[in-house]
Structure formats: structure tokens, C-alpha cells
N, C-alpha and C positions, 0 to 999 in steps of 0.2 A: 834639545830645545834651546835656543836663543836667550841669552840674558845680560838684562844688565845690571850689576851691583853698584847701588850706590849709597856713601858711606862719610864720614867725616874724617880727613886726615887728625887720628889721632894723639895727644900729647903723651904717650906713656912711655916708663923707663924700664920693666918689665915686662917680664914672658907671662904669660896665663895659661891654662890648660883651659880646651874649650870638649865638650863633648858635641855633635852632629851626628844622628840615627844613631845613635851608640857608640859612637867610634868617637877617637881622643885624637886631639889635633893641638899643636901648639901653635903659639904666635903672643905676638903685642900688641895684638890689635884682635877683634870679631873678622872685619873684612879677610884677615889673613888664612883663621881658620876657614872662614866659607871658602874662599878660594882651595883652600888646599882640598876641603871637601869635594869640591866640583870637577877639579884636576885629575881625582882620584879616577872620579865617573864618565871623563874625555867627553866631559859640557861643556857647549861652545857658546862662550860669555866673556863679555868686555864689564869691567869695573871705573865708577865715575868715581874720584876723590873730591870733597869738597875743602879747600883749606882755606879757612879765615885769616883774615888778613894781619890778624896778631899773632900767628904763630911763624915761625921763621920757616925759610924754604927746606931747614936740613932736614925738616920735620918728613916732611912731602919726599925729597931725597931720599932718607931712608927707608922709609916702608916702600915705596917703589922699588930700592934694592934687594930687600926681603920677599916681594911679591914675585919679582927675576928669578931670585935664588929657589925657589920652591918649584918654577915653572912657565908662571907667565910671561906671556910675549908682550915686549914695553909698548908695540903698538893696540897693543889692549887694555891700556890702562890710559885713563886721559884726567888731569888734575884742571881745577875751576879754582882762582883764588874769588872770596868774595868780602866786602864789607862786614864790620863788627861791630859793637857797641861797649863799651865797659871800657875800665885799667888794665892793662897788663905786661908787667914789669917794665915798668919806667913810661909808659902810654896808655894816653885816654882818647877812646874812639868817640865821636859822636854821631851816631848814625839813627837815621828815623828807623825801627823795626822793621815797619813795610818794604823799606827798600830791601833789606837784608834777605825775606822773604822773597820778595821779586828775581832777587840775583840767583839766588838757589832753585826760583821758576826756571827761570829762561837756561840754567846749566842743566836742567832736567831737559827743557826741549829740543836746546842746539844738540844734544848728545842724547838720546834715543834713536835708534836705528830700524825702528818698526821691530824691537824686539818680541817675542811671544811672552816673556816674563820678567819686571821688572820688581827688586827688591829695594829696600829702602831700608839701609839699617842706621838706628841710630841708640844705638845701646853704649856709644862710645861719643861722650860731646856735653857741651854748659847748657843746664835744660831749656834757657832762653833762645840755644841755636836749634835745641829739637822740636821746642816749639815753629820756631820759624822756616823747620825742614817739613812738619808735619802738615803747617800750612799749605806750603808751595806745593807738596805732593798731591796732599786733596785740590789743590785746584790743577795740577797735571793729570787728574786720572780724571778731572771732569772734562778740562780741553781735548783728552784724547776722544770723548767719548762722542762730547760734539762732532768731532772730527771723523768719524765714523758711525753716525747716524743711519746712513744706509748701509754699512757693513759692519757691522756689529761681531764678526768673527774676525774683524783685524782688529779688536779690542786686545789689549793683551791682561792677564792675570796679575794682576797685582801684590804685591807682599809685604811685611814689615818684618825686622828681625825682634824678638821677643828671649831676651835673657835671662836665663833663672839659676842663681845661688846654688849650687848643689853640697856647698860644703868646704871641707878640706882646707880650712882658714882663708874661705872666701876666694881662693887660687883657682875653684873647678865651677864652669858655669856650663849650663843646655843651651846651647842655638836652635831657638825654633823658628820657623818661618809660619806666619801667621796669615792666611788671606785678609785683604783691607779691601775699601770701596768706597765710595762718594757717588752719594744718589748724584745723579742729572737731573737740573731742575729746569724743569719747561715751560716758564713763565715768563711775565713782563720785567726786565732789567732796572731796577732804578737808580735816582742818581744819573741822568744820562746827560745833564746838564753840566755836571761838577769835572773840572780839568784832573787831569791826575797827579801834575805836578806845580809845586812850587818853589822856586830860585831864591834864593837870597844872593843875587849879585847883577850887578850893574848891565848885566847881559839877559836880564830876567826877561824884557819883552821880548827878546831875537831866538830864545829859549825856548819860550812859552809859543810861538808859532811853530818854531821846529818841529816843538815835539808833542805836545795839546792838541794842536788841530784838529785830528783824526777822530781822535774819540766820542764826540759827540754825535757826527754824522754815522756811524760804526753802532753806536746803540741804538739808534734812532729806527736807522734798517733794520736792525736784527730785531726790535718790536717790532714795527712793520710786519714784516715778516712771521713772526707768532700770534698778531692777529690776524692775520690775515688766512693762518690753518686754522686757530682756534674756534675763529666764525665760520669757517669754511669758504672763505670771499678766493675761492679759485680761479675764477676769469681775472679777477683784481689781481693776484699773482701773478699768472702769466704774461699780462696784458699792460698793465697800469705802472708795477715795479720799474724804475731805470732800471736793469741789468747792467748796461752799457758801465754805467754810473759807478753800480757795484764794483765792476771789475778795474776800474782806472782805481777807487779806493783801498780797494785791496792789496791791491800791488802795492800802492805808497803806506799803508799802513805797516806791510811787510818789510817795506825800507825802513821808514822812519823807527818803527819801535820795536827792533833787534839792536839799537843803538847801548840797549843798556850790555847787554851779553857783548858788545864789545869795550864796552867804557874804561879806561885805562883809572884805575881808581887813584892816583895822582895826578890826575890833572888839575887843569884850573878849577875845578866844581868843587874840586877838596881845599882846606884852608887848613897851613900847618902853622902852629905858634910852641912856643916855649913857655912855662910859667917861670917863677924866678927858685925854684927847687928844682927844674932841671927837667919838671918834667915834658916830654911832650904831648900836645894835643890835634891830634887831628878831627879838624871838622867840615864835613858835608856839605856845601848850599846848596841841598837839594830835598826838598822827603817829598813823601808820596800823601794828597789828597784821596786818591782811588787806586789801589791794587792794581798795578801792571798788569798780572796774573790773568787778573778776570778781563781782562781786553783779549787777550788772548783764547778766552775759551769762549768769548763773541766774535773774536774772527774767525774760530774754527766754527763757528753755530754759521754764522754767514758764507762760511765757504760752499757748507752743506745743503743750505738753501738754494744757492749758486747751480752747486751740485743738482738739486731736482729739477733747477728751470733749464738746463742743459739739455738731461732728460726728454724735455717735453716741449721745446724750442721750435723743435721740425716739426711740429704737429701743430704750427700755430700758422695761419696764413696770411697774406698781406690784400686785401683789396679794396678800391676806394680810398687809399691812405687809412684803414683803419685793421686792426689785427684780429681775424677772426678764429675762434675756436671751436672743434667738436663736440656736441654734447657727449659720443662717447670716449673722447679723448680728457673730458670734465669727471666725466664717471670712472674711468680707471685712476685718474688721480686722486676722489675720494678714494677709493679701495684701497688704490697700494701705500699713499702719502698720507692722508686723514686718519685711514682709520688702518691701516698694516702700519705706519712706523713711529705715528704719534698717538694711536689709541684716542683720539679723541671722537668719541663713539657717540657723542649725541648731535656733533656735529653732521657726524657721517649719515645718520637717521633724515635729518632736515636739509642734508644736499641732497639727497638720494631722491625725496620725494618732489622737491622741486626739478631733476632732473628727468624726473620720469614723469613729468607735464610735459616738457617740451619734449619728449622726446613722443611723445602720444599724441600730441599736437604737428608732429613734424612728419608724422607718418599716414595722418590725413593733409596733409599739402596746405597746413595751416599753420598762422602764428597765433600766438598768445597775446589777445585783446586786454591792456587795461581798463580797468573799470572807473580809473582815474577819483579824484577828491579823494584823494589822501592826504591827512591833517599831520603827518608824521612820517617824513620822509626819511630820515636816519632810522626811525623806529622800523619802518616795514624795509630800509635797505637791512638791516641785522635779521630782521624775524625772515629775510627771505634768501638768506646767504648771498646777499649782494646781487640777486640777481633778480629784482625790483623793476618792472616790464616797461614804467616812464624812460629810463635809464638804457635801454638795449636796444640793437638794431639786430631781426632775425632773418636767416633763410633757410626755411623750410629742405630746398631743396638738397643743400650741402648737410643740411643736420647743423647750423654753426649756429652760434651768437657771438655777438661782441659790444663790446658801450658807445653810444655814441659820442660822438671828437667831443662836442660841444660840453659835458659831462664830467670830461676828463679828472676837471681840476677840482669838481663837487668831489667823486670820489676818495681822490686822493684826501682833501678836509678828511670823509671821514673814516680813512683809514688810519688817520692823527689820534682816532676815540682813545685810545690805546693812554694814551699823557693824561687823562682825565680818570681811567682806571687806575692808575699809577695815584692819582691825588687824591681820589675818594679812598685807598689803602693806607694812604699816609695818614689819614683824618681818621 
């Protein structure tokens, strides 16, 4: 099986005895024994280092040398430096947490290779960087998971390393690997207004378009899009969504914010000074309003979406300038999207039965009469999963409906309800 370890380049000056399934393993580090472990088993696995950016490179240098010496091949080993926070020996970092967390995201996503099992040890590190590695991990095992939405066996297994004292003046410890997990949460995104970054430097406006932009358009969809399965509004999916839209922003969002995973952490964004003891300081004009992280596991929720109109694209037709769809091309998408990959089962009850009108009606070579004077027009577009008879143009003959042009832009209003669910949860 395929893995990837990933670990903190450790600061230690000794050896430890490590035990794994019973068997004794040396090194200076956890990473070292698991490796020799896996070596033993001719397990084919790549190991990610992460090394902060206050510790020196000989650090990094040398457990790379020890990882060689045991076995490893150096193209299977790949080192991330990232940002820090604190004193240490003769420097003071100044770094927003968030970001710190972010950098250890995105060296989690650049370097995953569609592994089957990934580990995450952090039994070796300052508990403020385990905190910020445990963070970025739970939002990598929810990114992947968006990301695989309809494939849920390319999920991979997830792990943490779990260290236990066994004695012998504290010298002999157990590696155990412990399954971890991070629910998926399938709901409304908030916050979708808030920029994620903010500058302190004279370059803050030119910054703030670069790299801001994206994210508000980016949640915005990706609600959209969860109400739009949650009510079951599926002609409004297929039909009503920019896709176009989606895919020019996806791309730019894929440019624009991979910028951190390459960000030279000496640049101009960093600010170096001296105090008058010598020491120095380096500080940041940058921290994070909104978790980089979680953009990322809304691009992969939006890819996935992308992903089922893909799916169901061909099956959508063009006539009259307007786009029409199947009733039973509506009906397999309740089945396999509604209610096979989001469980939303009472939606799937109320498309169902509104589908199976017209589809009763379509097979006596009639359409579906409104009875019109409706005092509540959002209220019966929800109670009728969008598919509200003032609002549709049908043909019996093809089996299809679709919305009329004129329409268009009511819909779209209220596929917006979604910002008003978001404000009545905040209240």
C-alpha cells in the first residue's frame, strides 16, 4: 500500500529506542523508526518533513542523512520549510497562527500523491506547532473528502502517530498508529463575505485584489450549490447555474491561491529589524482573517459539483434559446445525487412526487395547468422543489421541462434564500 509520512523535522541530540508491532527500532527521531519499520516490510511510501523556520537547515540535513543511511531513496523524501512564531536562540518570529496552519495545509496538498494512506506524526514538535499541524490535517482529510464526493473509495485512510512511555528511563517508547477523521460537513458556509487576508504595507490594495478576490464568489457558488440539492431545485442546477462562470473561476482560483505553497518566506511581506540587545525580529505583514485551508476544501466541494453537472450536461437540450430537461433525466439525479450521495432523503420524497405528476401528465399528452392566485410565490417555489408551474415551459411530447427566459433572474433571487438561512443562524 502507498504512503505518505508526514512528520516534523525534529530538534533532537539523541538516539531513542522505539518499539513498532513488537519489534525495537532505533533512531532520533519517530519518523525514523517508522521508516525503518516499513523498509523492513518493502512498503512503498514517500515521507513529507516539515521544518520551521527557526530551526537551521543542518537540522533537515541530517535526518535526511540518517533516513539514506537506513535505506531511503532521497527522491522520497521531500522537506517544506514553513513560518513560526516565538524566540529562539537570538530570534523572535512574529507570525499570525493561522498562517502557520495554512503553510502546513497547502504542504500537505502540494505533496499527496493520491496516496491509499496517510500518517501524520506529531509526537516529535512545540505543542503550539501540533496544534497548528492537527488543524491543517483535519481540514486535509475534509478537502480530500469533498474531493471525492462521488468516489469515496479514492478516499485514503487516514492515521496519527500515538506515543506511549514504556519505561527504561523514559529511553523506550510504542508507535502506534491510530485511525483519525474529520466529519464532512454539508452545510451552508459562513462568513462568505469576510476577505481572508490582511497587509500591513503600502502594497495592501494591489495585495488585496491579487489575492482576496476569489473567495467570495467561491462561497457564494458553493452555497448555491447546497441549496440548491438540499431543496432539491434540480432543473435550477442544471439549467439556471453559470457553469461557464464556475470554470473560468476555478482555474483563477487554482492560480491565485497556491501563491502561499510557493511564497519565499523572505520577501518583502516579511519585515526584519534588530532590537538594541541584538536580538532579531522578524515580522509578517500579513495574517489570515479566514483560514486559507477552508477555501480549499470549497474548491474541492465546487469541483465536485462541477463534477455532477459534467455528468448530466449531455442530457440537457438547447431549443427556442432555452435549456430543456428530462423528467427522467430529473429522476435519476434525485436517485443517484439527492438521495445516493447526499442522503438528503426528504428532499428526495418531495422531488419524487412532484416528478411523478408530470411525468403522469406527460404520458396522457398533457401538461400541468396552474390554478394560479398564489399569494406566496417563493413559499410554493420551496414547497415544490422549484418546479412551481407559473415558472415552466413543458413538452409533453419529449417528456422535458424547463423555466421560462423571462424567469430567469426571479430564480436566481431565490436561490440567494440561502444568505438569509446563514443570518437567521447567526441570530
Amino acid at each position: 500500500m502507498n504512503k505518505l509520512i508526514v512528520g516534523f523535522v525534529p530538534k533532537d541530540s539523541r538516539e531513542f529506542a522505539y518499539v513498532v508491532d513488537s519489534k525495537k527500532y532505533k533512531g532520533y527521531s519517530t519518523i525514523e523508526a517508522l521508516a525503518s519499520y516499513f523498509l523492513q516490510d518493502s512498503v512503498n511510501f514517500r515521507i513529507l518533513l516539515l521544518r520551521p523556520e527557526s530551526l537551521d537547515e543542518s537540522w533537515e540535513e541530517d535526518l535526511k542523512s540518517r533516513l539514506i543511511s537506513i535505506g531511503m531513496k532521497e527522491e522520497n523524501i521531500v522537506v517544506c520549510k514553513f513560518p513560526t512564531n516565538g524566540s529562539y536562540e537570538g530570534k523572535r518570529f512574529i507570525t499570525d497562527p493561522k498562517i502557520i496552519s495554512d503553510f502546513i495545509f497547502l504542504a500537505l496538498k502540494e505533496n499527496y500523491k493520491e496516496e491509499k494512506e496517510v500518517i501524520l506524526d506529531v509526537s516529535r514538535g512545540l505543542n503550539f506547532l501540533v496544534l497548528s499541524a492537527v488543524e491543517a490535517y483535519r481540514r486535509f482529510i475534509v478537502a480530500i473528502k469533498a474531493k471525492n464526493i462521488l468516489n469515496r473509495g479514492n478516499i485514503p485512510n487516514f492515521k496519527y502517530v500515538y506515543l506511549t512511555p514504556l519505561g527504561e528511563g523514559g529511553g523506550l517508547s510504542e508507535i502506534r498508529l491510530e485511525k483519525i477523521d474529520a466529519h464532512f460537513f454539508f452545510d451552508y458556509f459562513k462568513n462568505y463575505d469576510r476577505l481572508p487576508f490582511d497587509f500591513e504595507t503600502e502594497k495592501k490594495e494591489e495585495l488585496c485584489m491579487k489575492f482576496n478576490f476569489i473567495k467570495k464568489y467561491i462561497t457564494q457558488i458553493v452555497n448555491t450549490c447546497i441549496y440548491t440539492v438540499k431543496r432539491g431545485f434540480v432543473l435550477a442546477f442544471l439549467t439556471i447555474i453559470d457553469w461557464k462562470k464556475v470554470e473560468e473561476f476555478l482555474k483563477e482560483a487554482e492560480d491565485k491561491l497556491n501563491f502561499l505553497a510557493l511564497m519565499d518566506l523572505d520577501s518583502e511581506l516579511s519585515e526584519w529589524e534588530k532590537t538594541s540587545e541584538g536580538e532579531e525580529i522578524i515580522k509578517r505583514k500579513y495574517a489570515m482573517n479566514y483560514p486559507l485551508g477552508n477555501l480549499w476544501i470549497y474548491i474541492n466541494l465546487l469541483k465536485a459539483f462541477l463534477e455532477i453537472y459534467y455528468e448530466y450536461r449531455d442530457k440537457i437540450f438547447i431549443e427556442n434559446d432555452l435549456k430543456w430537461v428530462k423528467i427522467e433525466t430529473l429522476k435519476d439525479f434525485n436517485e443517484r445525487i439527492i438521495n445516493g450521495v447526499f442522503k438528503e432523503y426528504g428532499t428526495n420524497v418531495i422531488l419524487c412526487n412532484e416528478l411523478e405528476k408530470f411525468e403522469f401528465s406527460f404520458k396522457r399528452g398533457e401538461i400541468r395547468e396552474s390554478k394560479g392566485g398564489h399569494s406566496d410565490i417563493l413559499r410554493n417555489f420551496n414547497a415544490h422543489a422549484g418546479l412551481i408551474l407559473d415558472f415552466l415551459e413543458q413538452d409533453p411530447k419529449k417528456g422535458a421541462i424547463t423555466y421560462k427566459k423571462e424567469i430567469h433572474n426571479k430564480i436566481n433571487s431565490f436561490l440567494r434564500e440561502w444568505q438569509k438561512e446563514i443570518e437567521t443562524y447567526k441570530s
